[in-house]
N, C-alpha and C positions, 0 to 999 in steps of 0.2 A: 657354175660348178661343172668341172669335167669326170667324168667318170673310165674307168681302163680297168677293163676284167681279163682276166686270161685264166688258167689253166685246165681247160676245157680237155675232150680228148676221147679215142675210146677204151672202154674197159669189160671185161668182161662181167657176167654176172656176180652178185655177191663180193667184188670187188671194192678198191675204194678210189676217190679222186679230190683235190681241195682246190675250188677256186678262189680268187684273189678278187677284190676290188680295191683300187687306188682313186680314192677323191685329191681332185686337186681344185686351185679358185677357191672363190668366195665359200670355203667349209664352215666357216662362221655360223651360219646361219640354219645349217643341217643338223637335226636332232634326230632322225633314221634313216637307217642304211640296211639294204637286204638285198632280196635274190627274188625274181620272180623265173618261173618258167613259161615255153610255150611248146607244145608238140605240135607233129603233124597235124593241119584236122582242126584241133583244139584250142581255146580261149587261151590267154596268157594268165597263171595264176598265180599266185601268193604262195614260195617257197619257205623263206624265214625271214625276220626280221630284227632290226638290234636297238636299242636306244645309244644316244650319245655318248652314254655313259659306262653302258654295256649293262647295268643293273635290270636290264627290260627286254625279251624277248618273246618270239610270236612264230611258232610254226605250221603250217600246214599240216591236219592228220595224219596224211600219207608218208612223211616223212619223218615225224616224229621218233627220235628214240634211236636214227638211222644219222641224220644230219645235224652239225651242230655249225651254230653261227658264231661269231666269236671276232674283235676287232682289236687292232692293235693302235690306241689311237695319236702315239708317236709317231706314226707311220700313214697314220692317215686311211688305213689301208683294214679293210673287212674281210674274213674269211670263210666260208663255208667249207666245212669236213663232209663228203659225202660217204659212208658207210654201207657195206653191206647194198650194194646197189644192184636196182631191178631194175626188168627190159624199160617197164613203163616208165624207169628214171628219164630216159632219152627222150631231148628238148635241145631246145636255145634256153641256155638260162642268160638271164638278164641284171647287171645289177641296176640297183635302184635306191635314190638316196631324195628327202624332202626333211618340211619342216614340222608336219604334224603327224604324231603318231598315228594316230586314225584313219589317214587319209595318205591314197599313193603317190609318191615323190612326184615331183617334175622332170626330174634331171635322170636320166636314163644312160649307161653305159651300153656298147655295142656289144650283140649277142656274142658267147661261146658256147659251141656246138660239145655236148653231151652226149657222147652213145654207150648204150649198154648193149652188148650180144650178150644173149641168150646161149 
């Protein structure tokens, strides 16, 4: 499974940005797909997540109410709405796709860089 995120970028505060993930290969086998982040300094964490079907979703507090995750599965292709975004938004987000919900993917796409000015 290959994984291709893009639209990273920076934005001001209170602003908004939508990244993309595009799975390609073996999708078969992948029943979640999400976003994790990592900051400076800081652990990599658990931003959102989506089931295969989309009827299943998991987001981190922080984010809640702000980001929405959402896949189109035509396309193959998962997206995060980021809203209303804060300094602390700014990371590498990561997408991230496996076979059990409970548990983080294998298959990791390359970071896109996220900055929020303040």
């Amino acid at each position: 499974v290959q994984l291709q995120a893009s639209g990273g970028g920076l934005v001001q505060a209170g602003g908004s940005l939508r990244l993309s993930c595009k799975a390609s290969g073996s999708i078969f086998s992948i029943n979640r797909m999400g976003w994790y982040r990592q900051a400076p300094g800081k652990q990599r964490e658990l931003v959102a997540v989506i089931s295969s079907g989309g009827d299943r979703t998991k987001y981190a507090d922080s984010v809640k109410g702000r980001f929405t995750i959402s896949r189109d599965n035509a396309k193959n292709t998962v997206y995060l709405q980021m809203s209303s975004l804060k300094f602390e938004d700014t990371a590498v987000y990561y997408c991230n796709a496996g076979r059990n919900w409970n548990v983080v993917g294998a298959y990791w796409g390359q970071g896109t860089q996220v900055t929020v000015s303040s």
